[in-house]
TORNU-7499 format. One record per residue: x, y, z of N, C-alpha, C, O in turn. Coordinates in pm, whole numbers, plus 50000, padded with zeros to 5 digits. Example, Ala and Ser with C-alpha at 12.3 -4.5 7.8 and 13.67 -1.06 7.14 Angstrom:
BEGIN
513194943150780512304955050780513204967050780514244966850846
512854977550708513674989450714512905000350787513415011450804
This chain:
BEGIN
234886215789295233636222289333232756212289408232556202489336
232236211489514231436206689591230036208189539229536217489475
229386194289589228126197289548226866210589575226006214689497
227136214489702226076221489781227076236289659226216244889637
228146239589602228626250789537227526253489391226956244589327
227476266189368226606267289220226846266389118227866273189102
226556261989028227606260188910228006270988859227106279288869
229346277188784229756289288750229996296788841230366308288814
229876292788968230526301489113231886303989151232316293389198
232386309089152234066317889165234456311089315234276317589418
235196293189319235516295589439236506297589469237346295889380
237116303189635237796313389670238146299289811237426294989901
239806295289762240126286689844240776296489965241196308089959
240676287190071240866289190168242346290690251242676279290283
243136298390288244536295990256245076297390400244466304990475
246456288690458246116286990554248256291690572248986292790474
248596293090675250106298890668250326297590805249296297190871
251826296590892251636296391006251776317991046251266326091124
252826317990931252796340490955252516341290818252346332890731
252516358290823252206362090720253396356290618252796352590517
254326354690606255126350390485255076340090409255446338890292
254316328090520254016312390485252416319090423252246312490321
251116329490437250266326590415250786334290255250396331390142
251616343090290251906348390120251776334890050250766330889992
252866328990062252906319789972251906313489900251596313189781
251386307390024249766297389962248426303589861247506299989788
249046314689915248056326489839248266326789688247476324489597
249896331289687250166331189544250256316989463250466315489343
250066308289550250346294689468248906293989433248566292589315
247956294989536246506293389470245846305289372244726305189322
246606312989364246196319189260246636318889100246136323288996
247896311089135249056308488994248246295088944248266292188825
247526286989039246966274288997245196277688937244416270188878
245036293388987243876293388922243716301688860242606306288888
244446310388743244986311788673244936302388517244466305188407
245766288388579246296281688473244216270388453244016261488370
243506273888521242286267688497242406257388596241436249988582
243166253288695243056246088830242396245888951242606255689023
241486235489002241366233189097241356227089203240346220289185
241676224689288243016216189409243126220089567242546228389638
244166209989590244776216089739245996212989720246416206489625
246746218489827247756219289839248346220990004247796229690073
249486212590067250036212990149251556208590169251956197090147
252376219490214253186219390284253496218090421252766223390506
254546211190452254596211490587256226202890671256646191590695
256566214290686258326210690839257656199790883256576198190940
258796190390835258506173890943259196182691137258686181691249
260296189391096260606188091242260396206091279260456209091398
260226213791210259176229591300257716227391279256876234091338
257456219291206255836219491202254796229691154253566229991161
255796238591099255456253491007254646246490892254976234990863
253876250890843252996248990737252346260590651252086271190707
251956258290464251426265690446250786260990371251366251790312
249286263490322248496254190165247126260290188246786268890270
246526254790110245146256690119244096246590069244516236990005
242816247890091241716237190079242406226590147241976215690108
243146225790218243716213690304243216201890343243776191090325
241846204290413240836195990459239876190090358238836184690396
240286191290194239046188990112238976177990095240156174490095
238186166390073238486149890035238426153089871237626160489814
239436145789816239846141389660240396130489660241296125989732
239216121489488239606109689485241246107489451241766116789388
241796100289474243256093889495243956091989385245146095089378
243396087589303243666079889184244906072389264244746070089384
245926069189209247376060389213247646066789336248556059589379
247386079489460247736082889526247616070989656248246070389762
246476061389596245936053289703247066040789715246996031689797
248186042589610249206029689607249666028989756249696018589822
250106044789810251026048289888250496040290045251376034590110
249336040290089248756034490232248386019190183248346010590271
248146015690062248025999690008249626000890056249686003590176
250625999790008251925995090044252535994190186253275985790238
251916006990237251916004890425251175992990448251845986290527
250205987390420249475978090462250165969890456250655966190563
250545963190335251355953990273252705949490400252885939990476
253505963590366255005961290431254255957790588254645946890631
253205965390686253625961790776252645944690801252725938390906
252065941490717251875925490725253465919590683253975912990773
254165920890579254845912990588256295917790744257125910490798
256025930490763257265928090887256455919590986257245915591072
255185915191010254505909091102254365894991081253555887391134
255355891990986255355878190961253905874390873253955864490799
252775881190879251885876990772251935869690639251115861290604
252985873890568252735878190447254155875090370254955881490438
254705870290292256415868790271256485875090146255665873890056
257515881890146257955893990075258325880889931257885882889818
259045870489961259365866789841258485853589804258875842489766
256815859789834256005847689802255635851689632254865860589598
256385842489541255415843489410254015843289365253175834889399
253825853389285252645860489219252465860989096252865870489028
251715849189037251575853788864250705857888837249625852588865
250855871388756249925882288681249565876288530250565874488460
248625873688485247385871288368247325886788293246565895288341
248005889388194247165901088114246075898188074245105904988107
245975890388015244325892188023243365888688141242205887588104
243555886888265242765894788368243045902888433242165907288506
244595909688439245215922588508244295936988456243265938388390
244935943388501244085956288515244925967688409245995966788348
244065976488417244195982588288245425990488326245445992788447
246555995688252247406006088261248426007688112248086005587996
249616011688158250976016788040251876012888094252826010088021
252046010488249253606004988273253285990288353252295984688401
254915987288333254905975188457254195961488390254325959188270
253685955788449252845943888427251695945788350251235937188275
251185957688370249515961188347249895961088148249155956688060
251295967788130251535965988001252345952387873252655951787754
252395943287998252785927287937251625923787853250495928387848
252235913887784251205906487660251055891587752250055884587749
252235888887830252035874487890252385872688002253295879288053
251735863488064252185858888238253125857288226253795852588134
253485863088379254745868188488254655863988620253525864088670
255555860588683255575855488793256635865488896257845863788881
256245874388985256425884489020256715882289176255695877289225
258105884789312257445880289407256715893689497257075904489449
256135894589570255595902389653255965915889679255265925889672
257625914289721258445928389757258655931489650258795943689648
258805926389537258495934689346257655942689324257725954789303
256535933489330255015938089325255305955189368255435965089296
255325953889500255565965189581256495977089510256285989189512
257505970489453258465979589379257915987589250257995999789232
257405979089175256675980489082255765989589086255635998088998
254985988689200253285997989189253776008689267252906014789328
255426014289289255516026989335256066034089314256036046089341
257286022489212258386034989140258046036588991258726045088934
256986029088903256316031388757254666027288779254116020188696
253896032688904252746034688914251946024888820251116028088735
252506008888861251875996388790250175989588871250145984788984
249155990788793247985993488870247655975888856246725971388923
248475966388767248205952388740249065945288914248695936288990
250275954688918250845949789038249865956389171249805949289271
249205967889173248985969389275247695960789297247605957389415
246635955989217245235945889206246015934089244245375926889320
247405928989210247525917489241247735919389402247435908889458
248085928089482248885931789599247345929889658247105921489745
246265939189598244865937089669244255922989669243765918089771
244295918389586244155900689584244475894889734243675887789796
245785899089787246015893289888245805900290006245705893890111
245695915690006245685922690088244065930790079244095942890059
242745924490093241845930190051241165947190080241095952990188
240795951389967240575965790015240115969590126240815977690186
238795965090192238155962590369239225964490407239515976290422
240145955390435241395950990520242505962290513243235964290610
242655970990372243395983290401242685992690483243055997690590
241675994390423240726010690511240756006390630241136014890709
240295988890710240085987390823241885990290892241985998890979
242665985690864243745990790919244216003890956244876007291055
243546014090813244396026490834243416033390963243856042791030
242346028690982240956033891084241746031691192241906040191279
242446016691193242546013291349244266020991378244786020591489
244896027291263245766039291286245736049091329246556054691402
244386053991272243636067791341243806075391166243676087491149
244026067891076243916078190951242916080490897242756075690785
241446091890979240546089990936240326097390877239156101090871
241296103790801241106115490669241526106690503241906111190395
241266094490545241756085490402240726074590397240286069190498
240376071990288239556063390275239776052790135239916056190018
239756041290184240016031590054238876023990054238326018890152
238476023489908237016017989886236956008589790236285998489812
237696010589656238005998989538239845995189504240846000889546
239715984089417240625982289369241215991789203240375995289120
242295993789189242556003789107241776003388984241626013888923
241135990388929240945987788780239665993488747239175994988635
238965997888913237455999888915237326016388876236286022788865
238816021588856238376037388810238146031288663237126035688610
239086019388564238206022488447237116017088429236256020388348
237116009288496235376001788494234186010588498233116008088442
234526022588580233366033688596233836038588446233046035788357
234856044488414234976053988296233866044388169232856049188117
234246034488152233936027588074232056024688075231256025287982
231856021888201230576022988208229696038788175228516040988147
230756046888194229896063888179230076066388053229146072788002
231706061287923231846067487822231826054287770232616057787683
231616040787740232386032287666233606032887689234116036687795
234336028387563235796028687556236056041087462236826040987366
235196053487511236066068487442236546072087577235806072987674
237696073787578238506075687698238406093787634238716101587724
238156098687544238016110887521236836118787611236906128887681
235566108487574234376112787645234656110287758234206120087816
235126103487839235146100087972235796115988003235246124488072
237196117487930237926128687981237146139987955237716150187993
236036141887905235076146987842233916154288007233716164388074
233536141387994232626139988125232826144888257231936149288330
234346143488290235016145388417235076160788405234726166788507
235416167288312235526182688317234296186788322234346197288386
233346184788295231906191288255231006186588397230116194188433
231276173688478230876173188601231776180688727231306183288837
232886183088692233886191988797232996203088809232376204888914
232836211988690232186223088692230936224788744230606235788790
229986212588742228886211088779228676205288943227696205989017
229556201388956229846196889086228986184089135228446182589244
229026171588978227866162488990228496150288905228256146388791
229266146188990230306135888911229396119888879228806111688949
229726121688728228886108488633229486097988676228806088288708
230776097888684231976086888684232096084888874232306092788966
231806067888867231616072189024232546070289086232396068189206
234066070189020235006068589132235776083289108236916084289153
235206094189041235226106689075234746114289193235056125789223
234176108489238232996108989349233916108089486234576097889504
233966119189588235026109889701234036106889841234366104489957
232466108289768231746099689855231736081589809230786074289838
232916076789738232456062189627234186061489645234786051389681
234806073989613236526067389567237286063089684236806063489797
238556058789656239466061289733239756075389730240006081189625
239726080789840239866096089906240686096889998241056088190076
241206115189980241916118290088242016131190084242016135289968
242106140490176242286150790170243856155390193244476147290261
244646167490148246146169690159246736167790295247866164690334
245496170890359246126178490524246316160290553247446156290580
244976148690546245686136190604246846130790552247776127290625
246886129490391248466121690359249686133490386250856129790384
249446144490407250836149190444250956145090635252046144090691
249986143690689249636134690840249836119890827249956112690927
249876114490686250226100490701251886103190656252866097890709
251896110990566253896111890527254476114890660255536109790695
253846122790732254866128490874255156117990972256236117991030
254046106691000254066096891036254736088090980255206079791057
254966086790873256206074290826257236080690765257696077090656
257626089590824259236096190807259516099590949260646104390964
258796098491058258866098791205258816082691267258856080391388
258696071891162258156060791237257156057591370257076051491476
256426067091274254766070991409253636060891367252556061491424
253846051591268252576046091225253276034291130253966035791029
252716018791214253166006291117254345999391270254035996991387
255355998591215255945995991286258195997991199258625993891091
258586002191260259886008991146260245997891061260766001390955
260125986491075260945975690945259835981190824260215978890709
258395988790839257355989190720257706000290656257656001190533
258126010790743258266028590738259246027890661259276033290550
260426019190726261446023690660261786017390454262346023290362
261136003690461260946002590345260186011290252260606014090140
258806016390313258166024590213258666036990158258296040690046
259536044090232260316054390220261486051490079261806058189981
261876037690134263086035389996262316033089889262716034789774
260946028189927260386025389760259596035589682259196033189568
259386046989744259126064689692260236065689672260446071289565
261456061789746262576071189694262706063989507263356067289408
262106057589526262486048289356261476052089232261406046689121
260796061689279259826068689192260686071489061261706077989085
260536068988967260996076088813260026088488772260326096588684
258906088688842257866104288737258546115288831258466115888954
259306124888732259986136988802258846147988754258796159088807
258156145088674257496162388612256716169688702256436181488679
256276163288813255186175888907256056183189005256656193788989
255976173689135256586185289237258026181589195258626190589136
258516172889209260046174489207260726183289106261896187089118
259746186788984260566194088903261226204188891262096207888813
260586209488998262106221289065261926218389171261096223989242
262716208389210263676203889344264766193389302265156183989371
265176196589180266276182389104267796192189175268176203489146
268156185689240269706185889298270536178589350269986168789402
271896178689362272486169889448272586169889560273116161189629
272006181689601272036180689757270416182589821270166189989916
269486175089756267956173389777267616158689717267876155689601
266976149589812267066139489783265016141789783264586148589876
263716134589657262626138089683262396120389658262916114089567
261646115689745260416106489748259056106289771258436107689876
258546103889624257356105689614256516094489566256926082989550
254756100789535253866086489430253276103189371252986114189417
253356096589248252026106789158250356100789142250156089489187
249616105489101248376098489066247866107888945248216119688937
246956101188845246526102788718245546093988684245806082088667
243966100488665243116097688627242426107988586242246117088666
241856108988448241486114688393241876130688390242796136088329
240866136488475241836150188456242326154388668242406164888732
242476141988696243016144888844244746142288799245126131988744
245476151688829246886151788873247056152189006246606161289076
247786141289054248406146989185249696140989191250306134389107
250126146289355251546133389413251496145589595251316156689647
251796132089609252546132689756253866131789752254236127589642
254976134689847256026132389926256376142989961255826153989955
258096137090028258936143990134259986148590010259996144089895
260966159890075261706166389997262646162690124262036165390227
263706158390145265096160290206266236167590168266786164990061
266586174990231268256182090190269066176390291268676171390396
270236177690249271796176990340271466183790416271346179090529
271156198090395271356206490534270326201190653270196207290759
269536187790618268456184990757266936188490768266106185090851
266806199190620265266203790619264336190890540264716184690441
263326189490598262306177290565260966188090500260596196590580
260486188090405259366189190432258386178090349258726171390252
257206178290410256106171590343255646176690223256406185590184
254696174790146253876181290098252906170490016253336159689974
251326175889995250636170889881249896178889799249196187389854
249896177689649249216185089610248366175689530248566164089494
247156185589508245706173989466244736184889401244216194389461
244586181189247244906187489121243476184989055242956174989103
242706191288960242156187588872241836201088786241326211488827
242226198488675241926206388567240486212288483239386206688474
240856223488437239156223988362239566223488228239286232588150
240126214688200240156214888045240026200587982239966191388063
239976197287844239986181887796241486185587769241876191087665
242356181587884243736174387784244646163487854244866162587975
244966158087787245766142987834247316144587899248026137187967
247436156087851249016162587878248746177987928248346186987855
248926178688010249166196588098250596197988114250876190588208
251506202788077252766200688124252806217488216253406218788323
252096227888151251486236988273251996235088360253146236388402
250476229188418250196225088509251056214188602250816213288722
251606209788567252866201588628253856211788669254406210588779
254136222288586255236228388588254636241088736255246246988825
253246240288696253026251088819253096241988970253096246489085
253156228188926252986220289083253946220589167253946219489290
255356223389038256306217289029257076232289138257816231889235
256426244889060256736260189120256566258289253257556258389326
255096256089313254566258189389255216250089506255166255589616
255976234589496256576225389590258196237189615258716237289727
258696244389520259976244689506259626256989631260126257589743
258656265789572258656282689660258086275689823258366282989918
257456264789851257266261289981257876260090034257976265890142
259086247389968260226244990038261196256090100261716255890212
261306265390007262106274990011261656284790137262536291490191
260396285590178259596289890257259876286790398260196292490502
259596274590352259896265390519261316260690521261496252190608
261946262490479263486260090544263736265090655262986274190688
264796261390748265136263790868266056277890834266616283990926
């Protein structure tokens, strides 16, 4: 809900299709998502017909972990530029790393990690200690100023990951209940306490740019290909299957993706590949009206909604 919206106002997303069969779709997906108490965007989209279908496309939503995905473009294409060396060692401090459950963020003791790890780490178990160390060297300015001088001006990077709990913490203490508390009760109000809820403050993006930044680095349109092509293998190394991929598990569909999770934002980006040659993009960008820590729902409707697109846009 946007600020200038009223509170308790019925909104009525906007749905976008290239014919009527692609706008069916988006229709029924935004209605199956609001339904389950969701509110979001969503995009599909043919890397090579360019057919598309989703809706609220154009909305900015904060990133959460979604923001790993253009931090790692940054990264890879400094180090194909000789900047930066993939196997320069990095030791991570738990007690000054950043808050998380996997990876490093969940060590008791220093680690010495090199660079192209790091990278591995903060994309296939969404490690937020590896991705602060990656910003250490790669400063946040220095991502947003890059992706600007790309032309990705539907993305915006503003903090380092640890600063979503730093806000939670400053709005709830350490009740990660109240925080999850807070975030639902300002959604509705359209007056976010927590300021990296905010996508005038967060890292932001709206669906329509990262499925414009995925099309670009599965086309090698943006970076330079030694960056593209690594970032691609290191989505393909994602382990979280429960949103979109969860109905797209086959042997003849290969999916690389990033999820993101903060508080009650679900999302993920990626590409879906088949044997038979069909690509599509997609992002979906999620937030719930409820207090719960687990939606499996809601995953499962993300999960509907990627499978009936695909199926949509096939050749």
């Amino acid at each position: 809900m946007s600020a200038a919206e009223p509170s308790g106002s019925r909104h009525r997303p906007v749905c976008v299709g290239d014919d009527g069969a692609l706008l069916d779709v988006a229709e029924t997906v935004a209605a199956d998502w609001s339904a389950l108490g969701v509110r979001g965007s969503f995009l599909a989209l043919n890397l090579d017909t360019g057919e598309r279908l989703g809706f609220d496309i154009d909305e900015p939503v904060p990133l959460a972990s979604v923001a790993k995905v253009p931090l790692a473009l940054v990264v890879l294409d400094r180090i194909a530029a000789g900047e930066l060396d993939a196997a320069r060692p990095v030791t991570v401090d738990p007690a000054r790393s950043s808050v998380g459950s996997t990876g490093l963020s969940a060590f008791r003791h220093p680690a010495t990690v090199a660079v192209g790890d790091l990278l591995l780490l903060m994309l296939s178990v969404s490690d937020n200690a590896a991705a602060d160390a990656l910003f250490d060297l790669v400063p946040v300015a220095e991502v947003d100023e890059r992706l600007r001088a790309w032309g990705c001006d539907g993305i915006r990077m503003r903090h380092r990951m640890n600063h979503m709990y730093e806000c939670a913490v400053g709005a709830a203490g350490n009740d990660f209940s109240l925080a999850l508390e807070l975030a639902v009760r300002d959604e509705r109000a359209g007056l976010p306490t927590i300021e990296t809820l905010d996508p005038a403050h967060a890292n932001a993006g709206s669906a329509a740019a990262l499925v414009g930044l995925l099309r670009r680095v599965w086309g090698d349109e943006i970076a330079v290909p030694g960056a593209t092509a690594e970032l691609r293998r290191l989505m393909g190394c994602q382990v979280f299957t429960q949103r979109l991929a969860c109905e797209l598990r086959a042997d003849s569909l290969r999916w690389s993706g990033k999820t993101g999770t903060f508080l009650h934002l679900r999302h993920e980006i990626g590409v879906v590949e088949a044997e038979s040659g069909d690509r599509v993009a997609m992002a979906a960008l999620t937030r719930a009206d409820r207090r719960a820590g687990l939606a499996p729902d809601i995953e499962l409707a993300m999960g509907t909604a990627a499978r009936d697109a695909f199926e949509a846009l096939r050749r």
